[in-house]
N, C-alpha and C positions, 0 to 999 in steps of 0.2 A: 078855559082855552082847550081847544081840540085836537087829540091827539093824533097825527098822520099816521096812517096806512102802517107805513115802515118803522113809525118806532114802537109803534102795538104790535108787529109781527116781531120785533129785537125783542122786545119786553117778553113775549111767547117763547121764544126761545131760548132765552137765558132762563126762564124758568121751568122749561122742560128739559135742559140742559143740566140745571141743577140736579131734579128727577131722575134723570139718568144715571149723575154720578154718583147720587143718594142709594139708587138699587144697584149700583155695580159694588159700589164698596158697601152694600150688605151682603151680596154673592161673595164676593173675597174678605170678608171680614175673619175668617182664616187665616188666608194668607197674611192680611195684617195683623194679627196677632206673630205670626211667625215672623215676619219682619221688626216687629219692636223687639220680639224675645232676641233676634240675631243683633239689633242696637244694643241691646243690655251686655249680651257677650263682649260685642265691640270696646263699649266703656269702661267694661273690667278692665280687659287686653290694653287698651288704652293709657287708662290708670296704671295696670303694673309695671308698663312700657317705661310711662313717665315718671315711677316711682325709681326705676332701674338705674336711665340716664342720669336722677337728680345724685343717691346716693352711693350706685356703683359705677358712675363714670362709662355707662354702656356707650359705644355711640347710637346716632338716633338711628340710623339706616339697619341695624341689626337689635333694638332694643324691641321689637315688638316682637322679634322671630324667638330672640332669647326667655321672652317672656312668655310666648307661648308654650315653649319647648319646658319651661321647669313646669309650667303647670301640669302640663302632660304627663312632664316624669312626677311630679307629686300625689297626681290621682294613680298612676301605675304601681305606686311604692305602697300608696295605701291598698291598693285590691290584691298587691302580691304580699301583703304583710297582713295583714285582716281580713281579706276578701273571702276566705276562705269559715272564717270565724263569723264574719256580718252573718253570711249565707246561711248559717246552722243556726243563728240565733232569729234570723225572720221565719224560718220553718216552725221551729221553735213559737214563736209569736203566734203564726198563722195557727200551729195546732193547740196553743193555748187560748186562744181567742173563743171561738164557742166555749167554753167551761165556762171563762169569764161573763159571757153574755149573760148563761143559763144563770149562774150565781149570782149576778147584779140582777136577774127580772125574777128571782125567786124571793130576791130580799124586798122588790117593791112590793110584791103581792098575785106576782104572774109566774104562777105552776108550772105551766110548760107552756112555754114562748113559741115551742115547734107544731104548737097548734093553733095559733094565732097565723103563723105564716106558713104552709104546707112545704113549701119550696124550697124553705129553709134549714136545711140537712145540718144542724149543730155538732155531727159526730164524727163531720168530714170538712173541716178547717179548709183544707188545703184544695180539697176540690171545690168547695162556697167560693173560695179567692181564685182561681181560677174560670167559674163561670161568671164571679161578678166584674170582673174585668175584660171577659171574652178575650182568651191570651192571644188567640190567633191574629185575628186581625187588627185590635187594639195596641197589641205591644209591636207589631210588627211599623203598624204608623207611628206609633209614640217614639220609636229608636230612628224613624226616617228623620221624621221632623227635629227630633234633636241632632241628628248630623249636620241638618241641612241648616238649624239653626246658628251652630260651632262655627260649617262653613262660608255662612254669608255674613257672619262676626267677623271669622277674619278679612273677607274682604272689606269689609267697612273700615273696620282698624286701619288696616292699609294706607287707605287712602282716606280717611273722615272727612277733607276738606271738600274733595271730587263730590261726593256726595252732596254735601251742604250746600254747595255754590250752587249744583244743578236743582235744586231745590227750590233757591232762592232766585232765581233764573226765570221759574213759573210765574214771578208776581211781576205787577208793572215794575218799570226801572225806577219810579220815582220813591219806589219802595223796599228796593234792596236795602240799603242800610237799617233800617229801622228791623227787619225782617231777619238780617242774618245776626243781627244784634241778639234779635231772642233768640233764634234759633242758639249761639254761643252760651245766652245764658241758662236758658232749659238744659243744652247739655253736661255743663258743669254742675246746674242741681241734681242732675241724675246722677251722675259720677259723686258726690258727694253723698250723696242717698244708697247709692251701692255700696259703697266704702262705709257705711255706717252699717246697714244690715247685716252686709260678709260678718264684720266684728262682731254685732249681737248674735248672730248665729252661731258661730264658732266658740262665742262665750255661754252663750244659752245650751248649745250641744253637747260640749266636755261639762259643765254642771251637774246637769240632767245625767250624762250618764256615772258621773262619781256619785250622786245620788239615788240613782236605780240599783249601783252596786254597793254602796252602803247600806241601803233598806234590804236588799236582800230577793230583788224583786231578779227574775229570772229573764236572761239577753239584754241584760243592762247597755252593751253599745251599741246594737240593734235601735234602742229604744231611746237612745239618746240622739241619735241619727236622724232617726225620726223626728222627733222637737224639734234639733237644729235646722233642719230640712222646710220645716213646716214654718219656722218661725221667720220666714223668706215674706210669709203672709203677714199684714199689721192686722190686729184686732181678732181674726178669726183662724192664723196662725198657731198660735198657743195653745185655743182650744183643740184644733185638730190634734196638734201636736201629743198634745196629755192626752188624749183619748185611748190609741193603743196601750200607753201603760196603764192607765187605770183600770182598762176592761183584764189586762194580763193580770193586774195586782187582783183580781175580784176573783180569778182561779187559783190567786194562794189563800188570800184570808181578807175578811172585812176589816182589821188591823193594819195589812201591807197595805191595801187599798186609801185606805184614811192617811197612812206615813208618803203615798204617792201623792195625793192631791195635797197636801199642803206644802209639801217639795216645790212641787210644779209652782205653787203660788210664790212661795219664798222666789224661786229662783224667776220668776214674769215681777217680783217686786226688786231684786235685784236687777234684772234689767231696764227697768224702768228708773228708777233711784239712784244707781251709782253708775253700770254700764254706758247709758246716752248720757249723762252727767257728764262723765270723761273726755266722751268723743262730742260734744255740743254743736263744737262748729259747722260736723259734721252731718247735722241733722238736721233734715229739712221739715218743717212747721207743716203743714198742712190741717187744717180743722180738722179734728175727728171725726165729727159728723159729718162731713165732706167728704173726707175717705172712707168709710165707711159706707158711705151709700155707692161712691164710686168701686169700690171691691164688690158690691152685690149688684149693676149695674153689669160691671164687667162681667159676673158669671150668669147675669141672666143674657144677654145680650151673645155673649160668645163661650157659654160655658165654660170648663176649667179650664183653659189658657186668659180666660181672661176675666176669672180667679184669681190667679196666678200674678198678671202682669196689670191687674186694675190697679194699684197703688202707686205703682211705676208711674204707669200713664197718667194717673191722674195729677202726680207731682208738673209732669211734662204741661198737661194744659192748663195748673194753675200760676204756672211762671208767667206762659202763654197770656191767660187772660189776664194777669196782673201788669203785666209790662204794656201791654199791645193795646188794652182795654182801656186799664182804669189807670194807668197813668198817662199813655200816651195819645189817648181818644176822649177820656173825661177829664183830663189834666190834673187827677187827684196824686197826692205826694205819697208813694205806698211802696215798700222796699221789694226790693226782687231777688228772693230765695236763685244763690248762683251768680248772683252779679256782683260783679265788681265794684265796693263801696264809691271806691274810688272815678 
């Protein structure tokens, strides 16, 4: 049968149309990084809104304001109470970090490392961290986009529903339900996947630094800040994480250094073994090897934001293609990470 005129021109068009939207959202593939990071915000905001009204009776019209306001004063209390301490132990860091290098590539079998790399000025820490971050212009967008991340969280919070519905508004009508269904239950596995990392972070960070200052390893809460920080990442978190302190332990002695990496181990085998044990329900399954390639996906694809935000996202599309795909298109019987058993 032969295809007319007009539905070979429809057919042209819808697939140059796709094209289109394929090269715009690789131009703003930024932007959308920055738009999930401000979802994430949202969810926390959200979460603690909802955690507020359950057990402190907030009402709802004031429980997101109230919730954003302690977080505020909580990060305020900590920079006015420590802020001053973190600061001198990341200098600290920074100007112990080449010694560490030199002493770890001296114990491999590499003399002097600053002949391998010319560029590489090991006796000025603090200028290295400086040009390898390019402060001017890089930290100058790194603090935009994090405002503009906080403030397009809050307007999501706000309103989450406004959003969703105009979402869901894009597909045929014959598709709304089934569409806002996941959209509901991707966002409750994100929320429950936040609500699980916050925890191992916060547990992985005060560890790590009772540990730093037990070994005797120098800016112990600097260094634990770090871990916690880093442990936001699944799989290649941890290692980031122990890397500052190990190259720092490598400027006291190949002893602190060995009491650091097996720390670090102990405490990635407590979080693993007792921490998510605890919070279970709260933690969303994802194949490893699946996350994994979606975290090195997301940083080849959008660099460190989406590094950063590939684990998130990947949770988000495999609610997506479990519910949407393989139960609801292949009719197979497969449980959906956020949904409601019920």
């Amino acid at each position: 049968m032969m295809m007319s005129d007009r539905e070979f021109v429809r057919k042209v068009l819808i697939v140059v149309g796709i094209g289109v939207l394929l090269l715009v959202f690789w131009q703003l593939s930024g932007v959308f990084m920055l738009a999930f990071g401000s979802i994430l915000v949202a969810v926390i905001l959200r979460a603690f809104a909802e955690l507020l009204e359950r057990y402190a009776r907030a009402p709802e019209r004031w429980s997101l304001a109230l919730a954003s306001l302690i977080i505020f004063a909580l990060i305020c209390a900590v920079l006015i109470l420590f802020g001053t301490q973190i600061r001198a132990q990341f200098v600290n860091i920074s100007d112990r970090l080449p010694t560490g290098i030199n002493s770890l590539a001296t114990r491999l079998g590499i003399e002097d490392i600053s002949k391998l790399m010319p560029d590489f000025d090991l006796q000025q820490g603090s200028t290295l961290l400086v040009r390898a971050i390019g402060v001017g212009g890089a930290i100058a967008n790194a603090v935009a986009d994090f405002f503009f991340i906080v403030i397009a969280g809050l307007y999501i919070a706000a309103s989450p529903r406004l959003y969703r519905v105009g979402l869901v508004k894009l597909f045929p009508k014959s598709q709304h339900e089934r569409i806002d269904d996941s959209l509901a239950a991707s966002g409750q596995a994100l929320k429950l996947w936040v609500a699980s990392q916050l925890i191992a972070m916060t547990c992985v960070g005060s560890l790590a630094a009772i540990a730093f200052w037990i070994i005797g390893l120098p800016s112990p809460l600097a260094l634990g800040l770090i871990a916690g920080l880093l442990d936001f990442i699944p799989f290649l978190g941890p290692i980031l994480g122990a890397l500052p302190a190990v190259l720092v332990a490598f400027s006291v002695s190949l002893e602190t250094a060995l009491w650091t990496m097996g720390a670090m181990l102990l405490i990635q085998q407590i979080e693993g073994n007792v921490i998510f044990p605890l919070i279970g329900k709260r933690v969303i399954q994802v194949p490893p090897a699946l996350a994994l390639f979606a975290i090195l996906a997301g940083g080849v694809l959008f660099g460190i934001p989406g590094l950063i935000f590939g684990f998130p996202l990947s949770v988000v599309v495999f609610v997506l293609v479990k519910k949407l795909y393989v139960r609801e298109t292949l009719g197979e019987q497969t449980p959906v990470p956020g949904e409601d058993p019920a």
